[in-house]
N, C-alpha and C positions, 0 to 999 in steps of 0.2 A: 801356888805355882802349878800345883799340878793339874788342877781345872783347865790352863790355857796350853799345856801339855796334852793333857788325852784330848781336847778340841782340835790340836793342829792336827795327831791323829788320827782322826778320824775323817776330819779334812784330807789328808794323804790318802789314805784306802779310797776315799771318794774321789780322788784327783783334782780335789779344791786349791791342794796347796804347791807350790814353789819353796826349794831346795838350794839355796847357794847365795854367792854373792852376784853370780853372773844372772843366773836363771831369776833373781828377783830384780834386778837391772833392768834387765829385759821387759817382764810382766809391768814395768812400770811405765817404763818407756811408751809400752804399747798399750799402757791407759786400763791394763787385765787385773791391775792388783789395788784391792778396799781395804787392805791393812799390811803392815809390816811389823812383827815381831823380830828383836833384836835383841842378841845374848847380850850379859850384863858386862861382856868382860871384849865384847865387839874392838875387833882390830882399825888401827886406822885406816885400813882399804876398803873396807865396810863401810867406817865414817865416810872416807870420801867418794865412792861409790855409790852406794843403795842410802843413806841416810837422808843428804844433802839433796839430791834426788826426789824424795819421797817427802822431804819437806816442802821442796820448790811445786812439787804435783798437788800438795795438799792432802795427801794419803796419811791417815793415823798411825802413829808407832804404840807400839807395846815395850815394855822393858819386860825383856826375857829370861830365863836362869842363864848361867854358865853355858856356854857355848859345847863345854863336852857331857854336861847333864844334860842339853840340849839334843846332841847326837845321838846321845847314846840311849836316852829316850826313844827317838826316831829310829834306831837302827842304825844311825851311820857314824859317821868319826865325825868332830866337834864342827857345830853348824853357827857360824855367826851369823845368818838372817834366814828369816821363814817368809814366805810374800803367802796370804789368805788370798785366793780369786775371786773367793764366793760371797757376795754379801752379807747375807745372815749370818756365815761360818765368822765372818769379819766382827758383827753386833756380839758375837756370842761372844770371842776370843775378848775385845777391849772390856765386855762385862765383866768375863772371870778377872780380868788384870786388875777392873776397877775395886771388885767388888773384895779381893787380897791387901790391899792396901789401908 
């Protein structure tokens, strides 16, 4: 887990990544976002929201830690979805998920 942690990271310093449930909405909506990672513990507003969404777009999901391992990884209070913009950042992030499992 923590491979696809320091990748979002480092995606964030580089401004590859989206933050929230609105702000990953949005990057979807407007066709910005190659992958979604989603905490393991994601609320129904997430589900219906950013999931449902990113299914119907065809965008890959990742199953993420805990939402507050998640945050507080990132610096902020508990994050139920991460949106990747960046391609590659995207190939690397579904690698580490795959390659954990």
């Amino acid at each position: 887990m923590s491979g696809v942690i320091g990748l979002i990271g480092l995606g964030m310093r580089a401004g590859h990544v989206v933050v929230g449930v609105d702000a990953v909405r949005s990057a979807l909506q407007a066709g910005k976002c190659m992958c979604v990672v989603v905490a393991s513990d994601a609320t129904p507003r997430a589900n219906d929201k950013v999931i449902r969404l990113a299914q119907a777009k065809g965008v890959p999901m990742v199953q993420g830690p805990e939402a507050a391992l998640l945050g507080e990884r990132l610096g902020r209070p508990p994050v139920m979805v991460v949106g990747i913009r960046d391609r590659a950042l995207a190939a690397g992030v579904q690698g580490a998920a795959a390659a954990r499992q």
